[in-house]
N, C-alpha and C positions, 0 to 999 in steps of 0.2 A: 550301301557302302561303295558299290561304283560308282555310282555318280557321285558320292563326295571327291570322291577320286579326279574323275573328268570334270569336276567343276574346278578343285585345287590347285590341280596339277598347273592349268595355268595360269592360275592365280598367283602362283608362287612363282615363277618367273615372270610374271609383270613386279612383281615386288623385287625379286632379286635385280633386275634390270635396273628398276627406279633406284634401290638404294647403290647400287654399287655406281652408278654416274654422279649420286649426291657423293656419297665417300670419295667417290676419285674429284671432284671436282673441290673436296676440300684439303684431301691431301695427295692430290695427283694420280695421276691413271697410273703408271706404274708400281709404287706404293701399293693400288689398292687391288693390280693384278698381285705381286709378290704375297700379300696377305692372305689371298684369295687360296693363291697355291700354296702358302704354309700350311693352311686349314685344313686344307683337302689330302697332304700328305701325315699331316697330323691324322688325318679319319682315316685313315689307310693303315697304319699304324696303329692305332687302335681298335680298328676290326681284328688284323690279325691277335693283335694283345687278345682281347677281348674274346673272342671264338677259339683259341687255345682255353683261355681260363674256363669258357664255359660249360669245354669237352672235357675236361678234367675233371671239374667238379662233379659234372654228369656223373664222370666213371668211377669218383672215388664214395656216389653216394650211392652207385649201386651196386658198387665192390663191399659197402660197412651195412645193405640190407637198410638202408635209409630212403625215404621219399624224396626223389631227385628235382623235385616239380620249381622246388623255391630257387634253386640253384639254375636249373633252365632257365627260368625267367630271368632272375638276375641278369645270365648272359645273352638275353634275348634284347633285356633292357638296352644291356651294355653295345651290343651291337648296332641297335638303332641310334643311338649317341654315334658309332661309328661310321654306318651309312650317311646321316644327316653332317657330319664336318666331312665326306667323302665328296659330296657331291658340293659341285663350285659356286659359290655365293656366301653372301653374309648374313642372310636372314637362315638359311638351313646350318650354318654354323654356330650360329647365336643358338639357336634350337638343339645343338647337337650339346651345345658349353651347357646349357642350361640342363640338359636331362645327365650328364653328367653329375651334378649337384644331385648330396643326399636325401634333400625331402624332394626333389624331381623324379629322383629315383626311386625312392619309396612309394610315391603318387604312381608312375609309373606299372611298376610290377603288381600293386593293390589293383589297376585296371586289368593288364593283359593278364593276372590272372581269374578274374571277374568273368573277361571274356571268354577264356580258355576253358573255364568251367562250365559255360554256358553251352560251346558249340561241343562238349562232348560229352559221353556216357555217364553217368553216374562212378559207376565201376572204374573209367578211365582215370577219372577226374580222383577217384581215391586211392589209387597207384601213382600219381605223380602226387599230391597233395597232402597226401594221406587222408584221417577218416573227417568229414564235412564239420563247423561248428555251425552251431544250430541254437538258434535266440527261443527260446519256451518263456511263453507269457502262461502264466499260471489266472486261473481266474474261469469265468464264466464266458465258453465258444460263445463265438459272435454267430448272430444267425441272420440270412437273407432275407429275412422276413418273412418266410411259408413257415405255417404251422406245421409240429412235430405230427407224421405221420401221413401228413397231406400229400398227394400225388398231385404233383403239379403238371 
């Protein structure tokens, strides 16, 4: 994960560079600074929106004895939609518009919580989530190939 990281990171500012001199070079470097800073006070704005809605929600699902797990996510979602239009460029705001969007956001929270369950306890994982679902194939266990009773 860290090296996707250090390999990204400047990736994405070669990218933000390139496009923002294509954009300004088609509708001016001004224009495409002014865009740049609506974006970013837009994501600013939305963080804060965002990070209230998602302590609220927190608190109102562990005030009703509810699994708060879907709700964290949500504003985990919601926040990184507000980091990515924070930070100044137009590829990390295009990223930030797009995870914004309902099936972005669906897509979204179906991963971090994928991961979230993965990097913790069982126990953990069914206080935020509540109890696991779990696919049962009925039928005949599949076997590795060593005969039943064999000491491999």
């Amino acid at each position: 994960m860290g090296r996707a990281i250090a390999l990204g990171v400047p990736l994405v500012a070669i990218a933000e560079i390139v496009v923002f001199v294509l954009v300004g070079g088609w509708i001016g470097y001004g224009w495409a600074l002014l865009a740049v800073l609506a974006a970013s006070f837009f994501g600013m704005m939305l963080l804060r929106r965002e990070g209230m809605r998602a302590w609220r929600g927190f608190i109102a699902a562990a005030n009703a004895g509810q699994h708060p797990g879907e709700r964290v996510i949500d504003g985990i979602v919601g926040l990184g939609a507000g980091i990515l239009l924070s930070v100044p460029g137009f590829v990390t705001a295009l990223a930030g518009l797009v995870l914004l969007t309902p099936p972005a956001r669906s897509v979204a929270r179906r991963g971090v919580q994928r991961w979230t369950e993965r990097r913790v306890s069982s126990a953990v994982a069914g206080d935020l989530f509540g109890p696991r679902k779990v696919k049962v194939h009925r039928g005949a266990p599949e076997t590795d190939g060593a005969i039943e009773g064999e000491i491999v």
